[in-house]
C-alpha positions in Angstrom: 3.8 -13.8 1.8 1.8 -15.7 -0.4 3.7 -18.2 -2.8 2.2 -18.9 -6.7 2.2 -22.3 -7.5 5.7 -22.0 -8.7 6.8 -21.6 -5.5 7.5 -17.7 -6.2 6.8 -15.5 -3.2 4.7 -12.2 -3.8 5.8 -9.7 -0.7 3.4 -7.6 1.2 3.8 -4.4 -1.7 2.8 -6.7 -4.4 -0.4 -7.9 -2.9 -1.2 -4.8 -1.7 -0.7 -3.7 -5.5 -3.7 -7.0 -6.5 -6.1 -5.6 -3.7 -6.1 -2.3 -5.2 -6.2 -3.5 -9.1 -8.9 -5.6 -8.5 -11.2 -3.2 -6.8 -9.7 -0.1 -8.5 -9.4 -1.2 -12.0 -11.1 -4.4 -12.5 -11.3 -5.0 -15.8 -7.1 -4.6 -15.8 -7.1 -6.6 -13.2 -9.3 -9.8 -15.0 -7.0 -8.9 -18.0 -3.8 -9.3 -16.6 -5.3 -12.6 -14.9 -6.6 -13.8 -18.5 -3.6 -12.9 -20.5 -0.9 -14.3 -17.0 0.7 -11.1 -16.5 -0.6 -10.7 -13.1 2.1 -12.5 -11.2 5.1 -11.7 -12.6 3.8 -7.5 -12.4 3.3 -8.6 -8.9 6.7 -9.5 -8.4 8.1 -6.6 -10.2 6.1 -3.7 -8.0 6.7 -6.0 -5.0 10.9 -5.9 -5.6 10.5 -2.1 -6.7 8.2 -1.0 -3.4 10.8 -3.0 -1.4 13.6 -1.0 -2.6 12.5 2.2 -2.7 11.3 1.6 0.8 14.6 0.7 2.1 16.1 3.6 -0.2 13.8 6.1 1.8 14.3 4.8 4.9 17.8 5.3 4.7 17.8 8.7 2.8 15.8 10.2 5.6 17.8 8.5 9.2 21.2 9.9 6.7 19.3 13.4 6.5 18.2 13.3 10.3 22.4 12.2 11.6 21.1 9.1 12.2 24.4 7.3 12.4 25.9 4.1 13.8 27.2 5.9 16.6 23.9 6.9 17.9 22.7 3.1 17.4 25.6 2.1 20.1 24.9 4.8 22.8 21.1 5.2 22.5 19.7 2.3 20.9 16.0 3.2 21.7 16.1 6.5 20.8 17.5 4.9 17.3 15.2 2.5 17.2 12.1 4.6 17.5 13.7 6.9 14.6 14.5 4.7 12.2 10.7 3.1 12.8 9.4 6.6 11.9 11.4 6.8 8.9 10.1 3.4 7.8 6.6 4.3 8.5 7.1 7.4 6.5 9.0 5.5 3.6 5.7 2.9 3.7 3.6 5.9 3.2 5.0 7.1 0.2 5.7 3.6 -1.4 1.4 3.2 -0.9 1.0 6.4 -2.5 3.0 6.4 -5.3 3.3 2.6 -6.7 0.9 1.0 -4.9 -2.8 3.6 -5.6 -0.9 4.7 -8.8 
């Protein structure tokens, strides 16, 4: 996490989000820099990517029967579920606010 100078962390999603401006759309990216909107749009697609991440993640193990009591009698088999739902969640945050 990298913090701004005041002290304001910008997650994973939202530096992802300045890697791709700056060598996607540079002269947006030197804009937002100029005119110090960079940071706080950071901050916003970082909290957004965040939540729909989780929101995915969660949609899909509730779609799959993922459940709590699965979790108790076979935590491994869980575990590995759950971290292909994430994985699948990251995907589609990248895709569609991240490269947007």
């Amino acid at each position: 996490m990298e913090k701004t100078k005041d002290n304001i962390v910008i997650g994973q999603y939202g530096r992802m989000k300045e890697q791709y401006l700056k060598y996607n759309n540079p002269k947006e990216y030197r804009r937002m820099v100029r005119e110090k909107e960079l940071k706080p749009y950071l901050l916003k697609i970082d909290k957004i990517a965040v939540e729909m991440e989780e929101d995915l993640a969660q949609s899909f193990a509730k779609g799959n029967g993922l459940t709590e009591e699965m979790k108790n009698l076979d935590p491994d088999r869980w575990i590995g579920l759950m971290n292909n739902f994430r994985m699948c969640a990251r995907e589609m945050v990248i895709k569609d606010i991240i490269e947007e």
